[in-house]
N, C-alpha and C positions, 0 to 999 in steps of 0.2 A: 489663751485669749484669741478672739476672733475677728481679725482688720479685714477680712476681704472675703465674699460669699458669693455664690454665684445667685439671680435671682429666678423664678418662676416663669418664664416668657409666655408659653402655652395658654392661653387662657380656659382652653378649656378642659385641659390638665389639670391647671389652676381651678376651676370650677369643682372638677372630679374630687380635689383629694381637702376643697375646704369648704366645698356647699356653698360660695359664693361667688359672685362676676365681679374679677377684677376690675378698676377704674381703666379708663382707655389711655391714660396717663401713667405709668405703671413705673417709671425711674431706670436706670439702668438695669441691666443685665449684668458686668462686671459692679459689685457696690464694695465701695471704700467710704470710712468713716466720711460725713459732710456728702455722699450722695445723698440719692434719694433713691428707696424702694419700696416695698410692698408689707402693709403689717392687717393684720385684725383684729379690731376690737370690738366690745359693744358700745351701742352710741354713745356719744358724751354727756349727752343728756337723759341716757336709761341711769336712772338711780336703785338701790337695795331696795326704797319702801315702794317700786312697783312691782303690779300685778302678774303683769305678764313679761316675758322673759323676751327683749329685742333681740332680732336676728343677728348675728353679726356684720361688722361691716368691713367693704377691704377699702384701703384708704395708700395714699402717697403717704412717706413723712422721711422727715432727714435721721441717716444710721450716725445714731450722735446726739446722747438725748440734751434740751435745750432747757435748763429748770427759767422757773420765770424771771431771775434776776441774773441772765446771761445779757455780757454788754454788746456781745455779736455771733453769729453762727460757727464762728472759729470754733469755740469751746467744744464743737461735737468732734472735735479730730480727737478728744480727751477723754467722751464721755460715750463711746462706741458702746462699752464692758462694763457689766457692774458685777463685782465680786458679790455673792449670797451671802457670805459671811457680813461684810460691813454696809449692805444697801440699806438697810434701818437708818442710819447716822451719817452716811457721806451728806452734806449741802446739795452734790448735783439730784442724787436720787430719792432722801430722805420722804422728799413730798409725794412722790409718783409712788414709792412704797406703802406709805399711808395710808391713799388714799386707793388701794389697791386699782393701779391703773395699769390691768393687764393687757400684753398681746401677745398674739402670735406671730412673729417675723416669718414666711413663705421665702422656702431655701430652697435650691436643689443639690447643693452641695458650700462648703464652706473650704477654706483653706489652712495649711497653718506650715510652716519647715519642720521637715526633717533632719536634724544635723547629726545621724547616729554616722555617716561617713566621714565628721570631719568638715563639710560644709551643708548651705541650705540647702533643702531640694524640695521646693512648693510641690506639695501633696494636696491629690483635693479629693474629699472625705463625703464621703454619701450615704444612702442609704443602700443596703445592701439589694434590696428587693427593688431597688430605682425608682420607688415612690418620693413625691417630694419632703421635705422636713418642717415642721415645725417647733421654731424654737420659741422659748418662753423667756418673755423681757414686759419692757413698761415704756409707757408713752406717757407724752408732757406735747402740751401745745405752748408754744411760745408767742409771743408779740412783740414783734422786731421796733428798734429805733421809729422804723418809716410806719409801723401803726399795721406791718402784716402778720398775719394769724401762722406759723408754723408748725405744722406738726410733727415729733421727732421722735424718736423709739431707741431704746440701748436692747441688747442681750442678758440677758444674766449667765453668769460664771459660777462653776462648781471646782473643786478640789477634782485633779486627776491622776495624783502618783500613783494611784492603783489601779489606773484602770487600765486591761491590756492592752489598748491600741491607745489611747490617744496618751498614757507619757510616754511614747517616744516623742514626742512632737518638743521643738522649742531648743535653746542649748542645755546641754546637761544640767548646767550649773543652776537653771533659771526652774520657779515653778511653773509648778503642770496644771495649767486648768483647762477646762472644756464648758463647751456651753452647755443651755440646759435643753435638749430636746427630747421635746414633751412624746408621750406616747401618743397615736393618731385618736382615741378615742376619749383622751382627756382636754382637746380641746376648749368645750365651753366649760367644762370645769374651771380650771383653769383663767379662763376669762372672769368666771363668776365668785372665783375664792373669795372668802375675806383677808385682810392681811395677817388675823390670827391664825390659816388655816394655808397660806403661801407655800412655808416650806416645808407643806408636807409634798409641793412637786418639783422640789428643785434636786432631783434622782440622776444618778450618772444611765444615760443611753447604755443599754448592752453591746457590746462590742462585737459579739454577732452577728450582730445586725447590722454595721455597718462595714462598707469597705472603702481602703484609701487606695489612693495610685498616685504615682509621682510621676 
């Protein structure tokens, strides 16, 4: 599972590896559950029965997804992760699943412990070639008490006891998941899935390809 990532600053890095201009408003750089950072989607209002295929867009929203019958932004310190296995049927996610509401969250590295000595030792996990990451999750706009529009985004989570780098990650005892990061050339895929056609990308990253440091 994934509490804390590092975000995209560069914008024109940011530009290079997603084909779009960040907002000038971009969220932190260190993001924990309840900030705000960087995701892409296609519009809100591009639907399946158009013509032509909307550009993406990069957009603010809270790491914490907010379904629409949340009573305050608290709930995103709960709702960072969504397991692939049960995102169909949890209440937080079930809708955003649906109604295939894909992003891409713009990483440059994410974090997780290492407790293979005994204690944690925050490792932080990249891309091997130091490209940035995109990972695959769903967004949900909210509408707070006070009548304002939020926009929030989770991660999706995969099974990782097998993969060679990332279970070590976590305590022994606990399961190993990882997030799902998308290969670079599947992005609008990905964006464009239908929800019958979802988890044919939710693939453990090659371990390869990335490296960690503590």
């Amino acid at each position: 599972m994934c509490s804390h990532y590092q975000a995209v600053k560069d914008r024109e890095r940011f530009f290079r590896q997603f084909c779009v201009h960040p907002p000038h408003d971009s969220g932190k750089y260190d993001v924990w559950p309840g900030y705000k950072g960087l995701m892409l989607r296609r519009p809100s209002s591009h639907g399946a029965s158009d013509e032509a295929v909307a550009a993406p867009e990069a957009l603010t929203g809270m790491f914490g997804l907010l379904p629409h019958w949340a009573r305050d932004a608290k709930l995103a310190r709960h709702t960072y992760n969504a397991r692939s296995e049960t995102v169909h049927e949890k209440p937080s996610f079930r809708d955003a699943w649906r109604r295939a509401q894909h992003c891409v969250i713009a990483a440059d590295a994410i974090f997780e412990p290492d407790w293979r000595t005994g204690r944690a030792v925050p490792t932080r996990i990249a891309r091997a070639d130091g490209e940035p990451m995109g990972i695959a999750g769903l967004w949900a706009c909210w509408k707070s008490p006070s009548g304002e529009f939020v926009n929030s985004y989770t991660m999706l989570t995969i099974a990782a006891a097998e993969h060679p780098l990332m279970r070590n990650f976590h305590k022994p005892e606990d399961e190993k998941r990882m997030v799902v990061i998308l290969a670079q050339g599947n992005y609008g895929d990905w964006l464009d899935a239908t929800p019958e056609r979802s988890r044919e990308f939710l693939q453990p990253y090659p371990a390869e390809h990335l490296v960690a440091t503590a």
